[in-house]
ChimeraX commands (.cxc) that place a marker at each C-alpha (Angstrom):
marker #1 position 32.27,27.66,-4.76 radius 0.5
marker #1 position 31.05,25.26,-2.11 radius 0.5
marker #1 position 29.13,27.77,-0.44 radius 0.5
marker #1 position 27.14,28.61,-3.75 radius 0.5
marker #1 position 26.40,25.23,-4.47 radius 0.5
marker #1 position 25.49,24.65,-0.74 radius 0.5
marker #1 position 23.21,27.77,-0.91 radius 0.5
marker #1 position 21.11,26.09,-4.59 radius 0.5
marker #1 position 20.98,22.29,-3.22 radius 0.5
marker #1 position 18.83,24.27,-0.24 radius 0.5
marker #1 position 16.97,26.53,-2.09 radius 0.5
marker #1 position 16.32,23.64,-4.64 radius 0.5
marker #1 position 14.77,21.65,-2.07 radius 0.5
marker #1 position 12.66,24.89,-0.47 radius 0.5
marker #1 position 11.49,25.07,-3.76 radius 0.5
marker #1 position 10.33,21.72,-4.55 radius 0.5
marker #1 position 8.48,21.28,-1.14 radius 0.5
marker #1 position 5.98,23.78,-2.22 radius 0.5
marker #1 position 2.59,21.49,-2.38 radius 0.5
marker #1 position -0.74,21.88,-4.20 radius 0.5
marker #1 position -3.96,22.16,-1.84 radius 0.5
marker #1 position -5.60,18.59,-0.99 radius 0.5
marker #1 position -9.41,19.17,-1.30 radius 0.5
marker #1 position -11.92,16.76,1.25 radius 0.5
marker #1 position -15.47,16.16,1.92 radius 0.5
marker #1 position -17.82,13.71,3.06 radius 0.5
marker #1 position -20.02,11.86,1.18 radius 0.5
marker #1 position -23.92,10.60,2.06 radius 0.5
marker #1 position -22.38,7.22,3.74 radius 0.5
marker #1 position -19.93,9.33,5.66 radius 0.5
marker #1 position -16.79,8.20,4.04 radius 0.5
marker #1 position -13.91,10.74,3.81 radius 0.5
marker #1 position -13.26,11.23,0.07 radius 0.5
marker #1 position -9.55,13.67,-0.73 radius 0.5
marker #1 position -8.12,14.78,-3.56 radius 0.5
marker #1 position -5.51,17.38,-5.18 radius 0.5
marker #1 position -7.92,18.38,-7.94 radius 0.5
marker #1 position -10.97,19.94,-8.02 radius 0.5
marker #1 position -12.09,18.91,-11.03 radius 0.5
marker #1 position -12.30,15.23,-9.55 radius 0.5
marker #1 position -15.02,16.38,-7.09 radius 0.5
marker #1 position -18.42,15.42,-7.93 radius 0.5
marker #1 position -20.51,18.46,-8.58 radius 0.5
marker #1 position -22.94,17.65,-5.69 radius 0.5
marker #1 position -20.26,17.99,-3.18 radius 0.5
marker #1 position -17.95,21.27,-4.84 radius 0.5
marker #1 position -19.82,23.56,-2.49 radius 0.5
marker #1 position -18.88,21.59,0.54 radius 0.5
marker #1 position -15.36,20.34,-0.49 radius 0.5
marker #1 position -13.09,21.86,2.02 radius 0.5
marker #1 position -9.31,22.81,1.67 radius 0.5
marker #1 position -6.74,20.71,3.68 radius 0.5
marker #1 position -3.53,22.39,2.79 radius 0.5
marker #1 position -3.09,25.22,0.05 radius 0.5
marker #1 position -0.20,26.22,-2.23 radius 0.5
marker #1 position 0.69,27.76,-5.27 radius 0.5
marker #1 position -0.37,26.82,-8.32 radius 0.5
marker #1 position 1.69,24.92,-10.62 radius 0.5
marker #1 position 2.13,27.52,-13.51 radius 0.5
marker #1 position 1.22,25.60,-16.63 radius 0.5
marker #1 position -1.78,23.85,-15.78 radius 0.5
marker #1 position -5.18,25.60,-17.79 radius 0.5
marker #1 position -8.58,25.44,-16.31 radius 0.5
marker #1 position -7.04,24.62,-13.00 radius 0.5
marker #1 position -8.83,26.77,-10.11 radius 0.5
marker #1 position -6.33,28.85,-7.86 radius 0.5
marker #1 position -6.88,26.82,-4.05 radius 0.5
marker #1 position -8.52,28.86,-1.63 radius 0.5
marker #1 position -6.29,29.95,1.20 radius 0.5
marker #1 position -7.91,29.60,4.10 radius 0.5
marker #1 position -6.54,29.58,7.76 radius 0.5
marker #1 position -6.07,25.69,8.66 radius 0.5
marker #1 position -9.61,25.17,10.90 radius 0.5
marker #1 position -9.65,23.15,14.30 radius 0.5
marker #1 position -12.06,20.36,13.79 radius 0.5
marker #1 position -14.97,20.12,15.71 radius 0.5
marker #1 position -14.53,19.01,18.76 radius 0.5
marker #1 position -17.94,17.06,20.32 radius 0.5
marker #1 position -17.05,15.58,23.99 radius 0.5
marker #1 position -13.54,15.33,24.63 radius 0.5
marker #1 position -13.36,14.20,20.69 radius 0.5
marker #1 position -13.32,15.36,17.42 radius 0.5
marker #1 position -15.59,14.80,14.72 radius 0.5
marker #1 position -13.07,12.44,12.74 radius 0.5
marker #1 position -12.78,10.46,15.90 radius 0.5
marker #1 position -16.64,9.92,16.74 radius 0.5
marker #1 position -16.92,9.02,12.65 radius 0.5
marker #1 position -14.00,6.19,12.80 radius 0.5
marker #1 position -14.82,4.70,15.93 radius 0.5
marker #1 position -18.40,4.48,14.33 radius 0.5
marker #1 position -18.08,3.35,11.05 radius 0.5
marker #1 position -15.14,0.19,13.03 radius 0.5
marker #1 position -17.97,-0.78,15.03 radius 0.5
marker #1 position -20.32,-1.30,11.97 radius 0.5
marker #1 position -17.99,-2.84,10.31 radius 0.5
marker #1 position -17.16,-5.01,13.49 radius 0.5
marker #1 position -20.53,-5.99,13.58 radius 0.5
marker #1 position -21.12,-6.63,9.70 radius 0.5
marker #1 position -17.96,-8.57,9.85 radius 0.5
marker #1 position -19.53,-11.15,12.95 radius 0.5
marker #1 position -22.92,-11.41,11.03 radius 0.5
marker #1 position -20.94,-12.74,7.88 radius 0.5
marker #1 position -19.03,-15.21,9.85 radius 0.5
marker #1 position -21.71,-16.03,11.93 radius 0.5
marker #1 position -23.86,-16.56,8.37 radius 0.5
marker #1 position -21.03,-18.32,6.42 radius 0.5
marker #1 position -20.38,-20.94,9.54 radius 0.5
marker #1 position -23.85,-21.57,9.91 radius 0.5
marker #1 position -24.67,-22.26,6.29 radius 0.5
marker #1 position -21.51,-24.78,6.67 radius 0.5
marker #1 position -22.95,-26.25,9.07 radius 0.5
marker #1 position -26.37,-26.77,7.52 radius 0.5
marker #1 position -24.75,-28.40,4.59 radius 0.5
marker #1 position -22.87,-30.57,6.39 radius 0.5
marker #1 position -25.88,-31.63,8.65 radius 0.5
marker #1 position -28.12,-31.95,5.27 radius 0.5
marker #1 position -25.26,-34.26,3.44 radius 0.5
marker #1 position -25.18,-36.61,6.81 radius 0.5
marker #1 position -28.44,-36.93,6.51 radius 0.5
marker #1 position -28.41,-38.18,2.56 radius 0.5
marker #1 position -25.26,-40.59,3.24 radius 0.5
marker #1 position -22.54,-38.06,2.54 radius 0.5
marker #1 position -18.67,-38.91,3.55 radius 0.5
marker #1 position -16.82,-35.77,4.83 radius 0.5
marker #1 position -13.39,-35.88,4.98 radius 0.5
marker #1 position -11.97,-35.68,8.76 radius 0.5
marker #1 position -10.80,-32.16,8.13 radius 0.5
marker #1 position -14.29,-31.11,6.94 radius 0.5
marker #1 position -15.95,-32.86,10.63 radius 0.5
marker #1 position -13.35,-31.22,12.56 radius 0.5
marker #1 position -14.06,-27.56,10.82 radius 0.5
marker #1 position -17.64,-29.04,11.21 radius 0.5
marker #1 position -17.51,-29.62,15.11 radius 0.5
marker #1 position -15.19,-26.02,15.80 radius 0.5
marker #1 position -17.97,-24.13,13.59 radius 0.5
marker #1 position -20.88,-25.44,16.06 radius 0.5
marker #1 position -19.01,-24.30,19.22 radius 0.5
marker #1 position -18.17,-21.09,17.47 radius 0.5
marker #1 position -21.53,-20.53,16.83 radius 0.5
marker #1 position -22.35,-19.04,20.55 radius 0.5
marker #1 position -19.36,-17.41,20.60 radius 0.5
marker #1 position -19.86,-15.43,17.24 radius 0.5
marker #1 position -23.75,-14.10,18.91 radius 0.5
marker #1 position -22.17,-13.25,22.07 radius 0.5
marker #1 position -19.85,-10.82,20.11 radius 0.5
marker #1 position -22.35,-9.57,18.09 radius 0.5
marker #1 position -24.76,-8.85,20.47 radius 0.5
marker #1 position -21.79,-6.85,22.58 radius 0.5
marker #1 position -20.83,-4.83,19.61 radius 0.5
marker #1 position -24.25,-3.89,19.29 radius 0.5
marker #1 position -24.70,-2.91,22.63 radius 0.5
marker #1 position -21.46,-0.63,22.07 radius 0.5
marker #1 position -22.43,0.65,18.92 radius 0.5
marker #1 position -25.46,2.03,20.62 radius 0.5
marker #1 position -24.17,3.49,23.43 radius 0.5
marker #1 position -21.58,5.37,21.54 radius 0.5
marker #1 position -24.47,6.53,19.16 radius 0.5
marker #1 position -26.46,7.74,22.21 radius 0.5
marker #1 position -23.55,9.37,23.72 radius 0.5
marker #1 position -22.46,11.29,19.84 radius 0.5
marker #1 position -26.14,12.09,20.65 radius 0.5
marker #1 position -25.79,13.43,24.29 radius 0.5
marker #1 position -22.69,15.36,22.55 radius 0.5
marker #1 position -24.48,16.74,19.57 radius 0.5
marker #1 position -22.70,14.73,16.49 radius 0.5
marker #1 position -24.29,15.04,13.52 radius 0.5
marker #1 position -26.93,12.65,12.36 radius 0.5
marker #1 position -25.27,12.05,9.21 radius 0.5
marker #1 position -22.27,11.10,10.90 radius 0.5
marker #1 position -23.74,9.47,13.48 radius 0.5
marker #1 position -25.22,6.96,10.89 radius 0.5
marker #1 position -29.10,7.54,11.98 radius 0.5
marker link #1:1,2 radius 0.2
marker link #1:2,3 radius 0.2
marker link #1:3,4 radius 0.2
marker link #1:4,5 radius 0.2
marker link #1:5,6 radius 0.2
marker link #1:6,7 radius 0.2
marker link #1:7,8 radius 0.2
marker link #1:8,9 radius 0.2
marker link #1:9,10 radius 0.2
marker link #1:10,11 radius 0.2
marker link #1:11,12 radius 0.2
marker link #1:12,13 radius 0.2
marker link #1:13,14 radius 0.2
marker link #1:14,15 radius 0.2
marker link #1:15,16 radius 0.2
marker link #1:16,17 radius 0.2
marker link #1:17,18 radius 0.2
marker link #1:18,19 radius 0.2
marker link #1:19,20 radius 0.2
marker link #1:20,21 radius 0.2
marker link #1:21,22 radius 0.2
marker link #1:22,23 radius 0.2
marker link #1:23,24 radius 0.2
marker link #1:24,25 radius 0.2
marker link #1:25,26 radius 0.2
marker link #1:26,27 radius 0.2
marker link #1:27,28 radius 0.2
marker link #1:28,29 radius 0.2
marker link #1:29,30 radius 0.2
marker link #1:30,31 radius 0.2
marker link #1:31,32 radius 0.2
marker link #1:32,33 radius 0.2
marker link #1:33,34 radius 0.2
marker link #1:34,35 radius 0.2
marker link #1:35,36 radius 0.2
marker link #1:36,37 radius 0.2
marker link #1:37,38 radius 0.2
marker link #1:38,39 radius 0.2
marker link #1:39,40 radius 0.2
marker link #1:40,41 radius 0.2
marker link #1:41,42 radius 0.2
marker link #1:42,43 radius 0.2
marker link #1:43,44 radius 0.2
marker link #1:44,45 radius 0.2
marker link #1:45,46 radius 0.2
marker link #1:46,47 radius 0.2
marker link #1:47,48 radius 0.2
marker link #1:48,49 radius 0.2
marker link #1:49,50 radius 0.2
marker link #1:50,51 radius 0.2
marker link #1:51,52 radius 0.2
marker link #1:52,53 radius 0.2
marker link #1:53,54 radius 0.2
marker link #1:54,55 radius 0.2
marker link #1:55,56 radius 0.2
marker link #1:56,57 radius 0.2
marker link #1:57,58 radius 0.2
marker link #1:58,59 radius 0.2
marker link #1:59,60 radius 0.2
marker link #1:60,61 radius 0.2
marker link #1:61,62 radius 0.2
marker link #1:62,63 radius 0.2
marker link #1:63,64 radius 0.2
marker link #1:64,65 radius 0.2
marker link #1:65,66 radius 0.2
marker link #1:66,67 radius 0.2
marker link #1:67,68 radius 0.2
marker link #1:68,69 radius 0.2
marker link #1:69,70 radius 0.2
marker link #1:70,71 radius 0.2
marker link #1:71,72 radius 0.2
marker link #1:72,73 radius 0.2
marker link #1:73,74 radius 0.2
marker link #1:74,75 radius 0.2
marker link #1:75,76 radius 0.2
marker link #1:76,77 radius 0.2
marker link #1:77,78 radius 0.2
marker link #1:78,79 radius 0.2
marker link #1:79,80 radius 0.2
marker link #1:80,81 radius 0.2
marker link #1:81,82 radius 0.2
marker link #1:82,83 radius 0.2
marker link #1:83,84 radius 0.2
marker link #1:84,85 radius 0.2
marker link #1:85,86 radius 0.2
marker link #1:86,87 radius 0.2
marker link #1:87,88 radius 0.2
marker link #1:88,89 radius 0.2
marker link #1:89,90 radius 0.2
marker link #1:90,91 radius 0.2
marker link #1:91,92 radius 0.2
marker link #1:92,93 radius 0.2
marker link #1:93,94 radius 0.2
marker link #1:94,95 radius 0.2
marker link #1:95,96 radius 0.2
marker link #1:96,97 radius 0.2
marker link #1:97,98 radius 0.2
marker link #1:98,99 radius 0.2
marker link #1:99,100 radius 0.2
marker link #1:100,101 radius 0.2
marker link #1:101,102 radius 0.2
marker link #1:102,103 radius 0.2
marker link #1:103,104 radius 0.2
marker link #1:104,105 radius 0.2
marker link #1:105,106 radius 0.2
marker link #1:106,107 radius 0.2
marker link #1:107,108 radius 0.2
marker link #1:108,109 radius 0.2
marker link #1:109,110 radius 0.2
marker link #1:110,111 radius 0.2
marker link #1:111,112 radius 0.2
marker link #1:112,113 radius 0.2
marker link #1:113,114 radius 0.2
marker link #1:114,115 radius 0.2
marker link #1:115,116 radius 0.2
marker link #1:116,117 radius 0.2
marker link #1:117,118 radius 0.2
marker link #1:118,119 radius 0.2
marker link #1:119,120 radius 0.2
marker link #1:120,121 radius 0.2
marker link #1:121,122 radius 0.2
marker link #1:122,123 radius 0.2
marker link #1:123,124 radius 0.2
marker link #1:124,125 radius 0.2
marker link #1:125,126 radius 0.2
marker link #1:126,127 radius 0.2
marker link #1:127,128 radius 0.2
marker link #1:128,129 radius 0.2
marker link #1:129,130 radius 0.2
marker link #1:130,131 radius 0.2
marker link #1:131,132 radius 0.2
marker link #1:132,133 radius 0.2
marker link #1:133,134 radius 0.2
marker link #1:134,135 radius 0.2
marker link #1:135,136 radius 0.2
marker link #1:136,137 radius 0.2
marker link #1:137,138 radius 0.2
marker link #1:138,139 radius 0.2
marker link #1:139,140 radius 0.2
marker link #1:140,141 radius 0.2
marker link #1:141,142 radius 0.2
marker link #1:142,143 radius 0.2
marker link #1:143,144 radius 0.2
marker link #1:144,145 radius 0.2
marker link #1:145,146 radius 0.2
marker link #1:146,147 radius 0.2
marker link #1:147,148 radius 0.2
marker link #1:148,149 radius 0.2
marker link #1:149,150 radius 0.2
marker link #1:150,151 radius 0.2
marker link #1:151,152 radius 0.2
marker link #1:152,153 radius 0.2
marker link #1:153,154 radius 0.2
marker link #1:154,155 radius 0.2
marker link #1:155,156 radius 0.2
marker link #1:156,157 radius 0.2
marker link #1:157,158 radius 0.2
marker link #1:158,159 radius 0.2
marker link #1:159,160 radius 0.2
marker link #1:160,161 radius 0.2
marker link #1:161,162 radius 0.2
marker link #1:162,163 radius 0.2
marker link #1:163,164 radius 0.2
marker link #1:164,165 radius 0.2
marker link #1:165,166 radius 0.2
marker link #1:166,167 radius 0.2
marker link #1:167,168 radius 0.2
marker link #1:168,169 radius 0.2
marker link #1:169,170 radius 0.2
marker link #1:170,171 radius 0.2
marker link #1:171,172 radius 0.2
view
């Protein structure tokens, strides 16, 4: 009796690991977009969706497409790196650099109103002076980085270049 309960628990849980196919693609901005149903896919991007995994279908579900099976693909591989890496390490610097430019923007309209309301007679508090006085000597700093990730950013878009990443990936 143990045995034939031993023998369902197992093929209860080889049964329920059974998964539906994950659908991805890649939109205009190069983000990764996945899903488990195809109907969520915009219709501009159907035709390029790929399959990530595939299963069975879940019996019971109308209008629901079969998923493709299709041998799992290597990704590209451009360098010594795939695609996915060239398009994260990418899209981090950008946002690296966006990031510095709003800092470097919020501190330095801080400081403007600071230096406008000294000028008119206004009290700051000693908290606002100190954030005041570490804003102005972040101020260098903040360029400095920028300018670096910049540099970076290029040279990893000339060498997805050298490499032959896609344009679209490559953010040009």
């Amino acid at each position: 009796m143990r045995t034939l309960a031993f023998v369902f628990i197992i093929l209860s849980f080889l049964a329920s690991s059974v998964s539906a196919a994950l659908y991805y693609w890649i939109d205009e901005k190069g983000v990764i977009h996945i899903t488990d149903v195809r109907e969520k896919i915009p219709p501009g991007y159907r035709d390029k969706a790929k399959v990530m995994e595939s299963g069975e279908e879940k019996p019971g579900e109308p209008g629901v497409e079969p998923p493709v099976t299709q041998p799992k693909e290597k990704e590209e591989v451009y360098g010594d790196h795939p695609l996915s890496w060239w398009l994260s390490n990418l899209r981090r610097k950008e946002k690296e650099i966006e990031n510095g430019d709003k800092e470097l923007e919020e501190k330095s309209r801080y400081i403007e109103v600071f230096e406008k309301g000294r000028r008119i007679g206004q009290i700051y508090t000693d908290e606002e002076a100190a954030a005041y006085i570490k804003y102005k000597a972040d101020i260098p700093d903040i360029g400095k980085r920028i300018k670096n990730l910049k540099e970076e950013l290029a040279d990893l878009r000339r060498k997805a270049t050298y490499y032959g990443v896609p344009k679209e990936i490559r953010g040009e």
